[in-house]
N, C-alpha and C positions, 0 to 999 in steps of 0.2 A: 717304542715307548716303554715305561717302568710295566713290570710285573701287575695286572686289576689286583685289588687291593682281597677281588674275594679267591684269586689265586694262588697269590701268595700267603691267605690265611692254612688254604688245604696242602700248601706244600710244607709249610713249617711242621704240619702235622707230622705229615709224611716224612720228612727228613730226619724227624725226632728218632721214628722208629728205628729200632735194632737190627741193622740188615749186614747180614754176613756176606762176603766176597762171592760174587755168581762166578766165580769157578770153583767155590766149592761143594757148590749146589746141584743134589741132581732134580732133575725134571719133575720126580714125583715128591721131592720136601717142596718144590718150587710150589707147584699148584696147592699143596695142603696151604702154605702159608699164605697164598693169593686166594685163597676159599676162604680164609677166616675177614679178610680182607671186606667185610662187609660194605659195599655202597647203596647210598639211602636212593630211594625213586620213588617222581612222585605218584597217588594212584590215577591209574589212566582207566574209565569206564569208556561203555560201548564196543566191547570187543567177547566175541568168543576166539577162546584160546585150545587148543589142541593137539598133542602129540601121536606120531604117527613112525611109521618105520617104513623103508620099502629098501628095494634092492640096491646095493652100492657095488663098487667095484672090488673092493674088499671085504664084501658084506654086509650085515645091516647095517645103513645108515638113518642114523634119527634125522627126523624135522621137523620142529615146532609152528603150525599156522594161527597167526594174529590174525582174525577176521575181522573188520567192520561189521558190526551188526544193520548199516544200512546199504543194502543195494548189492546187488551181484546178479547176472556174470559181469565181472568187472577187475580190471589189472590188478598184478602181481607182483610183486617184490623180491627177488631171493636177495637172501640176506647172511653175510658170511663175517663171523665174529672175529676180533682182533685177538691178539695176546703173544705174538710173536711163533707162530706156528705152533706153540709148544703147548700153552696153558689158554683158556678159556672153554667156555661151555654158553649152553642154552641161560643159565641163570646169569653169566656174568654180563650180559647183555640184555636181559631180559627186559628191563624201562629203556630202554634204547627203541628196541622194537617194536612195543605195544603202543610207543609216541609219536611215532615213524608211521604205523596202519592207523591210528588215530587221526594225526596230520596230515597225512598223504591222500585216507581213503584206499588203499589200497588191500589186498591182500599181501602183509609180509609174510616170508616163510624164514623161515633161521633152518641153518643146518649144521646141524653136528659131526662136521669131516674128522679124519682121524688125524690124528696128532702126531707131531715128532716128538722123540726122536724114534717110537715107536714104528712109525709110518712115518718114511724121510719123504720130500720131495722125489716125483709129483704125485704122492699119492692125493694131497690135499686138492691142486685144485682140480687134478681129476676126478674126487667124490663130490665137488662141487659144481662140477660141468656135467655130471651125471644124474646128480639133483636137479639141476636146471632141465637138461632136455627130459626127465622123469617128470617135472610137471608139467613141461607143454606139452607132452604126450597126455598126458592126463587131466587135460585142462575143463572139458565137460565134467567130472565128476567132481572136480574140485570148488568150480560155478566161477571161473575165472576165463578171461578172454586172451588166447594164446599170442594172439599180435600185439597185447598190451602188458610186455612184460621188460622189465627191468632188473637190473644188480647194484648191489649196495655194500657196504665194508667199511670196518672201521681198522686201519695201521695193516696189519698182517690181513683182514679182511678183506680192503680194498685191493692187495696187490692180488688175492684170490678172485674179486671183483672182475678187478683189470683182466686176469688168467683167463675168465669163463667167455669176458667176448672176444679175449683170441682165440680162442679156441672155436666157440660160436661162428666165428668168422672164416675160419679154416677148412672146419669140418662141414659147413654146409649149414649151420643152423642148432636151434634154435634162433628167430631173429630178438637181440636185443635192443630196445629203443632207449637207452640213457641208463648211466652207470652212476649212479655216486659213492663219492670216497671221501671219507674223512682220514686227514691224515696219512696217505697212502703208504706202503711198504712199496719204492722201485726200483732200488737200486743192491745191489749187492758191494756195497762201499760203504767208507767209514771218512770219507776226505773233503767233503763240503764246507762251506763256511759255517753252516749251521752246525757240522757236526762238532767243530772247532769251538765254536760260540755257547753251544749248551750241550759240549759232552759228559753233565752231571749236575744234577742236584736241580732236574727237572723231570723227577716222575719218571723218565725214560731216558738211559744213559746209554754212554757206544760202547761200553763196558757188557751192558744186556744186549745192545742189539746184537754187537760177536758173540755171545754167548748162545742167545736165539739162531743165527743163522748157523752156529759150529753144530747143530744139534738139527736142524732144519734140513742142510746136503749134507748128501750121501760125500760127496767130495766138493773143495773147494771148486772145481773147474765149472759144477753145476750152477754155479752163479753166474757165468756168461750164460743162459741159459735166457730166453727172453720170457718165457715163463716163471723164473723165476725173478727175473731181473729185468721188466717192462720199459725200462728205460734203453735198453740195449735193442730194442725192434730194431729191424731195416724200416720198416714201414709203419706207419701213424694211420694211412689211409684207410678208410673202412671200418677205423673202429667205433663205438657206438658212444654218441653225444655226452658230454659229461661234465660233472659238477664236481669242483674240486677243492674242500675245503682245508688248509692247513692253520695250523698257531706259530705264533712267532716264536716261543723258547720250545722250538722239536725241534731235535737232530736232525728230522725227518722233513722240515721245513723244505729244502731246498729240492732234494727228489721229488717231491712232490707237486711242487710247482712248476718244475723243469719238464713234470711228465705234462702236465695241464701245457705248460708252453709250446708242447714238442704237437699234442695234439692239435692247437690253435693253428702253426704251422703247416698241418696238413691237411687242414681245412675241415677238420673238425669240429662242430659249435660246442665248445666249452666255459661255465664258467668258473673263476678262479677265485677264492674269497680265502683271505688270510684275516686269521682274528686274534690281532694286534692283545699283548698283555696275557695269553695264553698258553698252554703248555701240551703236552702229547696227552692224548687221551679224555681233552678236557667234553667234550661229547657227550661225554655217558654219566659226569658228576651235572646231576638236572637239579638236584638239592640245593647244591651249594652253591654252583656257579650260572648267573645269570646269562650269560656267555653262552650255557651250554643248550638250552630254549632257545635262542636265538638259531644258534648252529642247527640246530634240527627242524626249526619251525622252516627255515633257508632250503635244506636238503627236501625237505618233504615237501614244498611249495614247488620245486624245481621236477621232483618225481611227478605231483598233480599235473602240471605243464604238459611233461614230456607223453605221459599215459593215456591225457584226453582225447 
């Protein structure tokens, strides 16, 4: 279907602006320019909000809890921010989260993994499988119940998502009961239909994506990496339940559904929802796009489910 009409008003926006060539950009003009990058959210009450630090693999790592203020001990959320390994933070996702512990009931946690190309791969999702088994170990002082915990991710998040229940599944645990992904990051490829169909002048180009992952591995070969590249598992079996949302104008469309497919195949219960007229990242714009309510009221309906 054509472009939702309140899509294509925030892209016009976007396209308007003055964007210089990402190879000639380095990482830290990138995120100034993506900080200025203001998006509106709307306000979400009922929530105590709280920053905290504990030990990482690399050292402190931050983690923001979105609490519901009714009810606990009661499930958990980890929750790992998009932005191409490279760029985002606690605030660029911050109405993402607090609509997410709002919707769901749950306790989200957001975490602040370290970044490329600072910290190449794996540092990421190793600070974020470290945060995860860091709160079920800690799960009494937090007032949260350890059997009732979940992972969440938006693009670069999700494929961190995906990362934490292989790993979870590997290592012995923590056990995860349902993953959701908006948008997923799984594949270390540039050669889909979709990448073909909307490599530009949809909010997220394969221009950026090689840009993000040239800066993400350490070497190209780390993209065979099923860590890094989810889509390339031997195995689908044992990974934990999941909700899979993608848009039609993402590059990222087709990885993403392939991985929802690949999991369906393995007898995994996932569900799969593409949201026709949409573009990469439309999730987190709650403002302006009706689309993006929907999308989250979905994810968060589907967390309640899985957590009860």
């Amino acid at each position: 279907m054509p472009l939702d009409p309140q899509a294509k008003a925030v892209l016009d926006q976007v396209n308007a602006l003055p964007m210089p060539p990402m190879s000639t950009l380095e990482p830290g003009h990138y995120r100034e320019m993506v900080a200025q990058m203001i998006v509106p959210s709307p306000e979400v009450t009922g929530l105590d909000v709280r920053d905290l630090h504990i030990p990482g693999p690399g050292g402190e790592l931050p983690l923001r809890l979105y609490r519901p203020l009714d009810g606990e001990p009661g499930p958990a959320v980890m929750f790992f921010h998009g932005g191409g390994f490279v760029i985002g933070d606690f605030e660029s996702h911050d109405g993402l989260c607090r609509l997410l512990a709002q919707r769901s009931g749950a306790l989200v946690i957001a975490v602040n993994y370290r970044l490329a190309p600072e910290a190449p791969f794996p540092a990421a999702p190793e600070d974020c499988y470290a945060a995860t088994c860091w709160v079920a170990e800690h799960a009494k002082d937090l007032g949260i119940d350890p059997t009732r915990l979940a992972v969440a991710g938006d693009s670069a998040g999700g494929n961190l998502a995906i990362a934490v229940g292989q790993l979870a599944a590997e290592r012995g645990g923590p056990t995860v009961r349902h993953q959701l992904l908006f948008y997923p990051v799984t594949d270390h490829g540039f050669d889909t239909p979709s990448y073909h169909a909307n490599h530009e002048g949809y909010l997220l180009s394969r221009e950026m994506m090689q840009w993000f992952w040239g800066h993400y591995l350490r070497r190209p070969e780390d993209g065979d990496n099923p860590l890094a590249s989810p889509l390339r598992c031997n195995s689908f079996e044992g990974l934990p339940p999941a909700t899979v949302i993608t848009a039609e104008y993402d590059p990222l469309r087709d990885e993403g559904e392939d991985f929802a497919r690949r999991l369906q195949a393995a007898g995994v219960e996932t569900q799969l929802s593409r949201y026709d007229g949409m573009f990469h990242g439309f999730a987190s714009m709650l403002v302006a796009l009706d689309a993006a309510g929907r999308a989250v009221a979905e994810g968060a309906e589907a967390l309640r489910r899985a957590l009860t």
